[in-house]
Each structure stands twice: as structure tokens, then as C-alpha cells.
LUMLORO-679663 format. One line per 10 residues: for each residue x, y, z of C-alpha. Coordinates in nm, 4 decimals, padded with zeros to 6 digits, always signed. Each point is the difference from the previous one (the first is absolute). Layout:
X,Y,Z  ...
//
This chain:
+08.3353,-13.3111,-01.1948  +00.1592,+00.1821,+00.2835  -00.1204,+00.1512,+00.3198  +00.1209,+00.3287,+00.1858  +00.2338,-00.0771,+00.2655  -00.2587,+00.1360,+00.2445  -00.2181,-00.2746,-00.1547  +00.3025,-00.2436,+00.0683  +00.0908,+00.1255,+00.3761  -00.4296,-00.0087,+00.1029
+00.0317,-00.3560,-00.1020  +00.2697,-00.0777,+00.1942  -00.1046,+00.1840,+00.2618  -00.3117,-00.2247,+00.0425  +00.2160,-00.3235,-00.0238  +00.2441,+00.1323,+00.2822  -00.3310,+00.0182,+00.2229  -00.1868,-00.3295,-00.1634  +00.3057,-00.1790,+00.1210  +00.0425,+00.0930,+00.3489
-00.3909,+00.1237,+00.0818  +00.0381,+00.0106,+00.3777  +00.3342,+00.2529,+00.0003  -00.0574,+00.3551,-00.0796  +00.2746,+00.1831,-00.1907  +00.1127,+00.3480,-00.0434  +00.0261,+00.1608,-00.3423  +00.3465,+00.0222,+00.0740  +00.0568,-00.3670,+00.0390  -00.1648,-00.0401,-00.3204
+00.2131,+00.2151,-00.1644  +00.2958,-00.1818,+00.1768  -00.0837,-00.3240,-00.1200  -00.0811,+00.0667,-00.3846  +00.3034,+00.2270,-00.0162  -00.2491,+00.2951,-00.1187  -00.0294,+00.3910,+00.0915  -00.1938,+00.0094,+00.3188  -00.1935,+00.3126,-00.1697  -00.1366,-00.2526,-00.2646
-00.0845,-00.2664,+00.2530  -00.1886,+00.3099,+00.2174  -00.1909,+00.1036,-00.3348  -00.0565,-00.3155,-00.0556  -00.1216,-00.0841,+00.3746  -00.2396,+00.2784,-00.0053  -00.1792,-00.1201,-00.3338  -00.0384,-00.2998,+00.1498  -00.1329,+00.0919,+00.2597  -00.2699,+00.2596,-00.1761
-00.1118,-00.2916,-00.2109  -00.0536,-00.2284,+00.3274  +00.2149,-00.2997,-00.0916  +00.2307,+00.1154,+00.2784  -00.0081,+00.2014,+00.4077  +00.1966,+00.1595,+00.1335  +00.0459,+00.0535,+00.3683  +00.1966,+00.2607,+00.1336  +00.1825,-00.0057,+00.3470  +00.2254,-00.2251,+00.2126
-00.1473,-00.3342,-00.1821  -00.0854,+00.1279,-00.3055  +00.1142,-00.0691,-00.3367  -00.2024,-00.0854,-00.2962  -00.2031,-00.3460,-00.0866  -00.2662,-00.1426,-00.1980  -00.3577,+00.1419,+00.0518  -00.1305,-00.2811,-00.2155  +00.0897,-00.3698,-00.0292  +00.2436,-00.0699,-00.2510
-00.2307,-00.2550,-00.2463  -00.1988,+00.3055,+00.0204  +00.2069,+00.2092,-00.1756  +00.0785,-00.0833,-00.3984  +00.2520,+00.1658,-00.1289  -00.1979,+00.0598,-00.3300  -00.1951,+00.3285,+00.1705  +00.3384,+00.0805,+00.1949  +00.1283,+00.0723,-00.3180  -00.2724,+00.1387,-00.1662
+00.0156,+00.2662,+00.2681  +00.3382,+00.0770,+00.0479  +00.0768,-00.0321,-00.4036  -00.3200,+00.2564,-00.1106  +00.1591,+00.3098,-00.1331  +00.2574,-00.2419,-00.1034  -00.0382,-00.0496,-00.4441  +00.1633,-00.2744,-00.1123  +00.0831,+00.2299,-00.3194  -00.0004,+00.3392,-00.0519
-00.3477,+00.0017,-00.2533  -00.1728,-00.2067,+00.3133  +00.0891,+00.2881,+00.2412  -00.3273,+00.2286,+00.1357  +00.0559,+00.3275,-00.2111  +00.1021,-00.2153,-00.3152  +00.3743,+00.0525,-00.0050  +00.1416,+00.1213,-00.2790  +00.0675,-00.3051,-00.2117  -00.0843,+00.1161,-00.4291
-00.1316,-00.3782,-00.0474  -00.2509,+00.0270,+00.2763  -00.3225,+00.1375,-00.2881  +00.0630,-00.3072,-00.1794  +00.1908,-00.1973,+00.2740  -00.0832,-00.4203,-00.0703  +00.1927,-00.1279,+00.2785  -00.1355,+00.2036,+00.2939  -00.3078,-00.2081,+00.0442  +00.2076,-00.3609,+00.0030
+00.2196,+00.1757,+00.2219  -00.3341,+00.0621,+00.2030  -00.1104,-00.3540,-00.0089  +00.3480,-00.1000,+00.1165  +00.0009,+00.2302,+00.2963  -00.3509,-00.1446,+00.1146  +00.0931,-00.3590,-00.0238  +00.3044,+00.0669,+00.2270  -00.2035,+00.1655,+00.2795  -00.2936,-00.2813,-00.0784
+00.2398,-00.2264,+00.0849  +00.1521,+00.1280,+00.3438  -00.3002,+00.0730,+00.0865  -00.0515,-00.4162,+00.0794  +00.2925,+00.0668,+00.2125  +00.0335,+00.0569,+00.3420  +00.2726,+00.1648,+00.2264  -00.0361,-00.3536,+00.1967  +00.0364,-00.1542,-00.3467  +00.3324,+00.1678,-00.0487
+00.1144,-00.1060,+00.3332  -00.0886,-00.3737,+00.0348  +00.0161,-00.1385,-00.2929  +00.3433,+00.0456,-00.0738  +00.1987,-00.1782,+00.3095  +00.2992,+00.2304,-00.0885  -00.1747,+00.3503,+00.0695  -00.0762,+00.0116,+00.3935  +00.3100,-00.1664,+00.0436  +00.1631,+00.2654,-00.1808
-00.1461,+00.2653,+00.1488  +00.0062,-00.0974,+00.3303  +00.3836,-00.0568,-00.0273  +00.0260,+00.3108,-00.0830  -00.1701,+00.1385,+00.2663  +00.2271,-00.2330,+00.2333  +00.3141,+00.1336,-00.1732  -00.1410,+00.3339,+00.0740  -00.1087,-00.0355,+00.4098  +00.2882,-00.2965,+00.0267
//
């Protein structure tokens, strides 16, 4: 399975701020530190913020952060958001696609059962998950935030 690199850049757009919950950051800096398109991180900023898992303040100390704690977000309905639209093949798509096996198709509903056990399972998982129980990750991404501010 793969998810959409909007999928990819919400995710670690919600680690950058699980990691370092009392700074605010810009889209910008986001975009600075992943090495992305700052359009993508804005899209992806704004999403976030419409589905309430981030704010956004505007002004002199603004900057984007959490708006809910971080074991209270599982990634499992992060994706499930940010991936609908999104088939995993063309036959699972909303107007059908145009695949000739899909009348008779016997691997679209394994493919189904696949999809569901992979969001079943992140949905056990937590932002916080992703950040603390793996020593390695806030390290990492607070060195990269170092490297970037020095």
C-alpha cells in the first residue's frame, strides 16, 4: 500500500508539531525542514486545519500548532481523511474506473479487506505513539530543526 504524498507531508506535519508542542512554526519552516514545496505544505496546513487536528494563528507570534493533544490524534482517521478519493486500484476508484475485469473482478474485495486492516491498524496509533516510542524520531526531528534555526 501507498499513500499520496499529501497523506505523507500531513503526517509529518503533525510529528514536526508533536515534537516541539510549545514552538509555533510557519508553513514555510515546514517546508524548509522536509525539503518540500511550500505550496504543498500550505495545502496541506489548511486541511489540517479544516479537520481540527491543527490552528493556526496569524500575526507577529503566529505560526501553526496542535489544536488537539497528540495521543489524541491516530493516524488511522488522518489517513482515512486525507487518502478518501484516493483508490488503491483503478476498479476501487468512485466512478468505477475503467478496468474490463472489474464485472467479474475476484481480487477487488481481498484488496478491500487489505486496505481496512491497514487503517484498523493505525488507527491504535497515535501521533504521540509515533513520536515516543521510537527514541530516534524527536531526536531527529528536533536536529533538524536545530540545523535549520542553528
Amino acid at each position: 500500500m501507498q499513500i499520496t504524498k499529501f497523506s505523507d507531508l500531513a503526517l509529518r506535519t503533525l510529528i514536526q508539531l508533536a515534537v516541539s508542542p510549545e514552538r509555533r512554526y510557519s508553513a514555510r519552516e515546514i517546508a524548509d525542514l522536509h525539503g518540500v514545496s511550500f505550496n504543498h505544505v500550505a495545502k496541506v496546513t489548511q486541511w489540517l486545519t479544516s479537520e481540527g487536528y491543527i490552528r493556526a494563528q496569524r500575526g507577529r507570534n503566529g505560526g501553526i500548532s496542535l489544536a488537539l493533544p497528540a495521543d489524541g490524534i491516530k493516524v488511522g482517521p488522518v489517513l482515512r481523511r486525507s487518502e478518501a478519493g484516493s483508490a488503491l486500484v483503478e476498479c476501487m476508484r468512485d466512478d468505477g474506473g475503467h478496468c474490463c475485469l472489474s464485472p467479474a473482478c475476484g481480487l477487488a474485495p481481498y484488496l478491500n479487506e487489505a486496505q481496512e486492516a491497514f487503517f484498523t491498524t493505525l488507527d491504535k496509533v497515535s501521533v504521540q505513539d509515533v513520536v515516543s516510542r521510537n527514541v530516534g524520531m524527536a531526536r531527529l526531528v528536533r536536529s533538524l530543526d536545530l540545523a535549520a534555526n542553528g
